[in-house]
N, C-alpha and C positions, 0 to 999 in steps of 0.2 A: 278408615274411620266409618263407624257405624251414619246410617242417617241421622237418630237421634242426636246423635253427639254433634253431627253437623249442625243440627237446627237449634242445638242449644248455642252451639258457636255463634251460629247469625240472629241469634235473637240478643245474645252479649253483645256481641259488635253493635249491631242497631242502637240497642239499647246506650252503648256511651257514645253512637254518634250522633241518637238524640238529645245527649246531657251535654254535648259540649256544642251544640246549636243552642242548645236554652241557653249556655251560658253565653258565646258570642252574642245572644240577642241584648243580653243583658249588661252586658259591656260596652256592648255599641249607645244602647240609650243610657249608658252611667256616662260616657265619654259625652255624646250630644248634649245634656245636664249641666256637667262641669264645664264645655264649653262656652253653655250659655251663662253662667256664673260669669266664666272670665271676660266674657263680652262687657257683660254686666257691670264690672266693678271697672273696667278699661274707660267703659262711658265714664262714670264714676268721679273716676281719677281724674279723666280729664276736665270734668267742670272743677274739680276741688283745685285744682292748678289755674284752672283761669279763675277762679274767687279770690285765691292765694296772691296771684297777679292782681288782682284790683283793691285788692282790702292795702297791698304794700305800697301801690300808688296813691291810694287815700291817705295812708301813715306819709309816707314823704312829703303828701302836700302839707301836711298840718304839720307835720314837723317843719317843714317851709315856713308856713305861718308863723309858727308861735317864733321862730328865729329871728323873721321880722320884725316882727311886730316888739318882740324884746329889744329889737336894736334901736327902735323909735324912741326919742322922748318924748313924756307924758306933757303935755301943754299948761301953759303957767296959767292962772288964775290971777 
């Protein structure tokens, strides 16, 4: 092989082994990203589960209540 031909060789090679660095770079922080998404929405979830938990303890109480309080008679006058 001529030299030329050689250096157009190593300039191709280089050349996609700097395109597929940009692209790892770029994958790496799309990946970092969408992990912090997932972080994100996991915190998320988990207060929406403990709200869920407390708003259903609140409904039982008051469905407690009103069950009682239905079963009371009203006081004579």
């Amino acid at each position: 092989m001529s030299d030329n031909v050689q250096i157009k060789m190593n300039d191709l090679l280089q050349q996609q082994i700097d395109d597929l660095q940009s692209r790892l770079a770029h994958h790496e922080d799309l990946l970092q990203a969408l992990n912090t998404v997932i972080v994100n929405q996991d915190t998320a979830i988990t207060l929406l589960q403990q709200k869920l938990i407390q708003n259903q303890d609140k409904l039982d109480d008051v469905a407690y209540s009103l069950e009682s309080s239905s079963s009371e008679k009203p006081p004579h006058y």
